[in-house]
KOLDREN-124097 format. One line per 4 residues: number of its first residue (from 1); their letters; for each residue z, y, x of N, C-alpha, C, CB. Coordinates in steps of 0.02 Angstrom, whole numbers. Glycine has a CB too. Layout:
% residues N
NUM	a	Z Y X Z Y X Z Y X Z Y X | ... $
//
This chain:
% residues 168
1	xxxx	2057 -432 459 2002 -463 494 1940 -421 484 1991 -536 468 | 1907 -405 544 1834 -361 528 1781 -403 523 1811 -307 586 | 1738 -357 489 1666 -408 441 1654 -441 512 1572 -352 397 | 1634 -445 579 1603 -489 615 1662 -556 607 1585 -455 694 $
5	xxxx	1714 -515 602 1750 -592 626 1760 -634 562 1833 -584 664 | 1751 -623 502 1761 -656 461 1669 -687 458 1802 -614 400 | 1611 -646 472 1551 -688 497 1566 -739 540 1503 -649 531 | 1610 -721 595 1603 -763 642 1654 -834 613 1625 -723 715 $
9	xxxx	1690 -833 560 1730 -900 556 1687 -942 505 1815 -889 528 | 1608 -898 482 1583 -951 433 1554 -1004 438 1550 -934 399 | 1541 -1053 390 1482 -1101 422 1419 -1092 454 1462 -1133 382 | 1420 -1151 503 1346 -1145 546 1293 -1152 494 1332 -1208 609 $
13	xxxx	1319 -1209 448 1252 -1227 412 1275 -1248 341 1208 -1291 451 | 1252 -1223 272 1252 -1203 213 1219 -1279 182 1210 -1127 205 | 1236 -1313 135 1195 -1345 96 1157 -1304 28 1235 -1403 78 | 1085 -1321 33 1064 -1283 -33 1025 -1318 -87 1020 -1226 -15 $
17	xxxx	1045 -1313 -131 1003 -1363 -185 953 -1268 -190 1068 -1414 -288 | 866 -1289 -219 805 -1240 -222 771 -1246 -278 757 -1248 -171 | 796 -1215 -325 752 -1205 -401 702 -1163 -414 789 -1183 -452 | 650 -1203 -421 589 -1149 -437 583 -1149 -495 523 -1159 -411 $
21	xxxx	587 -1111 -548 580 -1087 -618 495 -1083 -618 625 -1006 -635 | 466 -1121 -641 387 -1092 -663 359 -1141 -713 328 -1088 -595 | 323 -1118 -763 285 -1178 -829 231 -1203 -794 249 -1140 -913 | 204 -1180 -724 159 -1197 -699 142 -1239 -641 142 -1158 -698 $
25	xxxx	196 -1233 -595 180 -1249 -545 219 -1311 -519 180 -1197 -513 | 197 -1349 -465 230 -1421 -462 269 -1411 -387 165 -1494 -463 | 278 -1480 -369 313 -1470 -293 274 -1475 -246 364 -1515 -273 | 214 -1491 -257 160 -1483 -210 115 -1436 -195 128 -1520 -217 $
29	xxxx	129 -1387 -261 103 -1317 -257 154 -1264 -274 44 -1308 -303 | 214 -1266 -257 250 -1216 -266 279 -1194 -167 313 -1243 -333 | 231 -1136 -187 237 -1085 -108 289 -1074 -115 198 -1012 -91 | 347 -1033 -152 387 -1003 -131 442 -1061 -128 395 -942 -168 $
33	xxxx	468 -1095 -157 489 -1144 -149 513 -1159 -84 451 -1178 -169 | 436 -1206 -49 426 -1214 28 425 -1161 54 371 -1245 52 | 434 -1113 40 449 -1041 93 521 -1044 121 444 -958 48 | 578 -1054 48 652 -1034 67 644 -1124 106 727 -1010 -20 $
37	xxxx	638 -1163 73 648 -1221 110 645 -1213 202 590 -1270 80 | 577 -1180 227 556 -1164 277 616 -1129 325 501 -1127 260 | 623 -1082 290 673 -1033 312 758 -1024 334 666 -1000 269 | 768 -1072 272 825 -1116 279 848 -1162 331 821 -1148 237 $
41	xxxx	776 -1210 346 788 -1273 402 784 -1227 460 725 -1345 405 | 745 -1157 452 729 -1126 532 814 -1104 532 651 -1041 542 | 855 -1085 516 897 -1056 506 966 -1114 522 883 -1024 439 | 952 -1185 517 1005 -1236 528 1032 -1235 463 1059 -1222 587 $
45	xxxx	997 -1239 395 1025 -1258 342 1017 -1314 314 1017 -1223 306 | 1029 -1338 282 1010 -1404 250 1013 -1400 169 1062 -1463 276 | 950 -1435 166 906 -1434 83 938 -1499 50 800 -1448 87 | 988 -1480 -11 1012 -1549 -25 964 -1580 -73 1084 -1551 -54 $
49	xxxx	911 -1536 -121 882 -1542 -128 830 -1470 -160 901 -1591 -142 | 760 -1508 -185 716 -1444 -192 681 -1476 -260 658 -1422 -118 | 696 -1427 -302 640 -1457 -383 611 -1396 -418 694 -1503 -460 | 572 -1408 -467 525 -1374 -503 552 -1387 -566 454 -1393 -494 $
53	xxxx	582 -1354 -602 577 -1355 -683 535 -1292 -722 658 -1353 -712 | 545 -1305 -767 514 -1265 -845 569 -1202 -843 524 -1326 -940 | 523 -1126 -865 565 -1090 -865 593 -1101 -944 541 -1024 -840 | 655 -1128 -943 677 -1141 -1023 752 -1139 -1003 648 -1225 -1067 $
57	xxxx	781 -1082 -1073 874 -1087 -1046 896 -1140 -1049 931 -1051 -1084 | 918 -1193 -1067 950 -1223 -1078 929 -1280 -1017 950 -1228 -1145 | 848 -1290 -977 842 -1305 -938 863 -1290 -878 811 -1308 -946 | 858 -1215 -885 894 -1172 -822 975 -1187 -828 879 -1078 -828 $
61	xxxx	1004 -1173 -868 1073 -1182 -853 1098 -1252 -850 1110 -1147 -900 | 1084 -1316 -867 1077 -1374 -863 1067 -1404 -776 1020 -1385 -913 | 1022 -1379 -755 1012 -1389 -697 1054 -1386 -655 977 -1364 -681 | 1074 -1272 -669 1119 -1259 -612 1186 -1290 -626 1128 -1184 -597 $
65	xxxx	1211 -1324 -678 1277 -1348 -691 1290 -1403 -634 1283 -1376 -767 | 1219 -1437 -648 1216 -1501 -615 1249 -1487 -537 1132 -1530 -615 | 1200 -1424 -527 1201 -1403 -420 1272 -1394 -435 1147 -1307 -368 | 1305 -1363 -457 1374 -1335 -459 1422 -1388 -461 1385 -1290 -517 $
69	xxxx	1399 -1443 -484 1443 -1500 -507 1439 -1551 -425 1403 -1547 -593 | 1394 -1553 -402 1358 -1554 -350 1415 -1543 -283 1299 -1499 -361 | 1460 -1592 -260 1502 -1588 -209 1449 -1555 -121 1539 -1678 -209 | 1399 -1563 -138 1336 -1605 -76 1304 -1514 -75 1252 -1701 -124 $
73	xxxx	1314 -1461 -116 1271 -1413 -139 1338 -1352 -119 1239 -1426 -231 | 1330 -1295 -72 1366 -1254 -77 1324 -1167 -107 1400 -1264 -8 | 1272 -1207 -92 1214 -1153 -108 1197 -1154 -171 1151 -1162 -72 | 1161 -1124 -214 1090 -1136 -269 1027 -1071 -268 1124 -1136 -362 $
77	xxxx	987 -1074 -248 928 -1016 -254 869 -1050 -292 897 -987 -173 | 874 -993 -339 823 -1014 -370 769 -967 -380 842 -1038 -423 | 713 -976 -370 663 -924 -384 598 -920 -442 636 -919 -323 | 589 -876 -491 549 -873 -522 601 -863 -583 498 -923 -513 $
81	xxxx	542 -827 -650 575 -809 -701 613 -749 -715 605 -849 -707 | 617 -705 -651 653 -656 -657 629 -604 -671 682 -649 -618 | 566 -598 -691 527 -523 -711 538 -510 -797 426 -529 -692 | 496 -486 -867 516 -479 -923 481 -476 -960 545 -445 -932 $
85	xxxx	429 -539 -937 405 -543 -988 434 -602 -1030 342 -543 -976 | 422 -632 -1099 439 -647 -1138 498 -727 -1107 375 -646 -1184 | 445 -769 -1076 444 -837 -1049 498 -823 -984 358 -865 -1025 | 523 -773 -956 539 -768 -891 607 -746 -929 492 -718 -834 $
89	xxxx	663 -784 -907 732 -810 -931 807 -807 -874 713 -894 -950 | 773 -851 -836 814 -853 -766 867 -800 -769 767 -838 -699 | 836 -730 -775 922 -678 -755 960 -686 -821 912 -570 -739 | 945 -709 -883 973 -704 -946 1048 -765 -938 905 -725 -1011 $
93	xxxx	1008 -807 -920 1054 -883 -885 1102 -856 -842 1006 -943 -830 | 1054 -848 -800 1104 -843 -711 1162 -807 -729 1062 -787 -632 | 1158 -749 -759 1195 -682 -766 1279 -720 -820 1126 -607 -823 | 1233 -742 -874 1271 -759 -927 1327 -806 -883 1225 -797 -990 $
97	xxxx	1296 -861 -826 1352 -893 -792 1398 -884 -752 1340 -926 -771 | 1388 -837 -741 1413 -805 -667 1503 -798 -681 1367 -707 -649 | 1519 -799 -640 1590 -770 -648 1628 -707 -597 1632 -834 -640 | 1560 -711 -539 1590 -660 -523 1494 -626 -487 1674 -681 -465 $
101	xxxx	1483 -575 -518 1419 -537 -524 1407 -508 -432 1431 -461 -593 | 1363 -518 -392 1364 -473 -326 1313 -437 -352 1351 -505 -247 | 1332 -369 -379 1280 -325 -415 1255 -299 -363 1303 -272 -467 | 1259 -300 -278 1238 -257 -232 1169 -322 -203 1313 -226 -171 $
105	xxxx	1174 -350 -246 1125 -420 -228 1049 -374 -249 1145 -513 -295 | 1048 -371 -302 1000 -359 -354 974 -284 -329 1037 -363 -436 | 1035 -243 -314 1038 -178 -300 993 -154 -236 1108 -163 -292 | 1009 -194 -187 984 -193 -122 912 -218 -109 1027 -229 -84 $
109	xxxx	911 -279 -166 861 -312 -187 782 -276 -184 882 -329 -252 | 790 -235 -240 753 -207 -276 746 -126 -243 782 -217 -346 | 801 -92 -174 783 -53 -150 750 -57 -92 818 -26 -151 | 754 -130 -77 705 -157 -14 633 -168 -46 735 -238 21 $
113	xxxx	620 -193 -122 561 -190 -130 512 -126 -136 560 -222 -172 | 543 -85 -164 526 -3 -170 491 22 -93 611 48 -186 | 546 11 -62 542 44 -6 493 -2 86 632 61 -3 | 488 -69 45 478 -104 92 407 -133 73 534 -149 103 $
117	xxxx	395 -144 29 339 -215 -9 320 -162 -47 373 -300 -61 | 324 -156 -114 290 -147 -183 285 -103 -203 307 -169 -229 | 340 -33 -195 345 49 -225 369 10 -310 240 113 -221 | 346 75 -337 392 66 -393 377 0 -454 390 139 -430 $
121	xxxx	326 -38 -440 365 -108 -477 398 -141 -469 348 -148 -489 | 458 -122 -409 517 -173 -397 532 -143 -455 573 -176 -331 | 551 -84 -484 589 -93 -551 605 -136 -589 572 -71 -587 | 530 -175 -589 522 -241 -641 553 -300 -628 456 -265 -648 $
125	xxxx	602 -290 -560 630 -360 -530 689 -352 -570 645 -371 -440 | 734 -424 -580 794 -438 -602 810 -490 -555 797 -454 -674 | 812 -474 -490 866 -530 -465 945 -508 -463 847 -551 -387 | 960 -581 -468 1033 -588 -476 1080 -643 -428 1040 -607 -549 $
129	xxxx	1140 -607 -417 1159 -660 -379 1243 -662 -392 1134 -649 -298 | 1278 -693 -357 1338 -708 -379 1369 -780 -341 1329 -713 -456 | 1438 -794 -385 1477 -835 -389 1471 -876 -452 1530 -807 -378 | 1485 -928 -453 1504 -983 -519 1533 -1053 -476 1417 -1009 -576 $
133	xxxx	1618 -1039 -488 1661 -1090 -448 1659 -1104 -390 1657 -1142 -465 | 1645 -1142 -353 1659 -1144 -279 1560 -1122 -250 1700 -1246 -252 | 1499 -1107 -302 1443 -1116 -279 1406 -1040 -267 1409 -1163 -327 | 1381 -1025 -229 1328 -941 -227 1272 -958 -262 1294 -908 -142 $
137	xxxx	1247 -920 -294 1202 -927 -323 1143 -854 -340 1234 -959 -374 | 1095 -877 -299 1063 -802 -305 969 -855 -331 1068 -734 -191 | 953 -784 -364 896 -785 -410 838 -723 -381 928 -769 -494 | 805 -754 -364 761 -716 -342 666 -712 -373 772 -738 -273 $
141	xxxx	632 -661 -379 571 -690 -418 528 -728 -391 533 -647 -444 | 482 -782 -420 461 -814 -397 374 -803 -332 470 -846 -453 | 367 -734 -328 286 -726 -283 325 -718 -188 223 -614 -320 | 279 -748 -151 330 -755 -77 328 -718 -43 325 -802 -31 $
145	xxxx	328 -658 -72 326 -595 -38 383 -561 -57 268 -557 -52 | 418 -582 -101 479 -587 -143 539 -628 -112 458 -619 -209 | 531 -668 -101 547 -735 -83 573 -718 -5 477 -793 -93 | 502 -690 35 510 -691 97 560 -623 135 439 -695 119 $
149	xxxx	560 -584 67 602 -510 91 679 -525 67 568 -427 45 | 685 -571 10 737 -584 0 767 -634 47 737 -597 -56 | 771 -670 74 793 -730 107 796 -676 172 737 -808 107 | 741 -651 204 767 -620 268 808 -581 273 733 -595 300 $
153	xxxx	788 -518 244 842 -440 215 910 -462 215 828 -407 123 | 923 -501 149 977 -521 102 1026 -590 120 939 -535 33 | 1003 -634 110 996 -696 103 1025 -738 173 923 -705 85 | 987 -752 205 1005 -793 271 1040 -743 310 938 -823 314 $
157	xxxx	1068 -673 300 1091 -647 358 1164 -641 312 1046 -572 395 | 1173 -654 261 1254 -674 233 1275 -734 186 1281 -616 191 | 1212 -783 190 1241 -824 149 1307 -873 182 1183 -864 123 | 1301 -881 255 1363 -937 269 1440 -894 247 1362 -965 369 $
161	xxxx	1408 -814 253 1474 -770 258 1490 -782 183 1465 -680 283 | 1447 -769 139 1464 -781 62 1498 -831 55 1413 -790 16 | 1476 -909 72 1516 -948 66 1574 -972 92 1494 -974 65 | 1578 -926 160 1665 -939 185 1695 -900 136 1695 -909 272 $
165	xxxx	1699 -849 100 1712 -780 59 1729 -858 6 1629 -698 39 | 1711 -860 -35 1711 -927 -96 1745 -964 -71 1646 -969 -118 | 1762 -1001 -32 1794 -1076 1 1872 -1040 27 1733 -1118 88 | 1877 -983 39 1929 -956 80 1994 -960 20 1906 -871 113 $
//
């Protein structure tokens, strides 16, 4: 089967549970958040749901267990936490759960920021993305300029394909 046609047998529309990792920010002020949310519904996806936690491991991985456990969730994106400084955790989690790593996530990631957005402080990005059981799960950092290159570039132009790929 060639890549269009295995695009072409995926879902129209993705359920996504939307984690924003930040110590700061709420659901009424988290931009990037409402960015993928945005992007998603323009796209015919559906938000199973959208929350704000604390960047804390055991919060982070707690959560995504939950989305994963989550019949209603084929998605999980979560954004924020992925840079290095001390408090910023997210890829330490994500990574540690994964079972199966899309290292060309992160890869592509971070050569679209170079080359597209930022020059050389994409270095400083750690997004991550992947598999864990039947769910995709990609991590992206939390500023929406970040947010907005990842989801277009990356993101909405293979996630239904990712998830027929998982379900198949």
């Amino acid at each position: 089967m060639s890549y269009m046609e295995h695009k072409g047998a995926a879902p129209s529309s993705v359920r996504v549970q939307i984690i924003t990792v930040s110590d700061t920010r709420t659901l009424e002020t988290d931009k990037s958040g409402m960015l993928i949310s945005e992007l998603l519904a323009d796209n015919n996806h559906q938000i199973s749901e959208r929350i704000v936690i604390k960047d804390d491991q055991e919060t982070i991985k707690n959560t995504v267990q939950q989305g994963v456990a989550n019949r209603e969730v084929d998605a999980i994106l979560l954004n924020g936490g992925t840079g290095i400084s001390k408090r910023d955790v997210t890829y330490e989690v994500i990574e540690s759960m994964l079972e199966k790593e899309l290292t060309g996530f992160g890869e592509l990631f971070r050569m679209l920021s170079f080359t597209e957005d930022i020059g050389s402080p994409a270095m400083l990005s750690r997004a991550v993305g992947g598999v864990l059981e039947n769910t995709a799960i990609f991590a992206l950092p939390g500023s929406s300029g970040a947010v907005k290159l990842g989801m277009s570039r990356l993101i909405l132009p293979e996630l239904p394909h990712v998830v027929r790929e998982i379900n198949k």
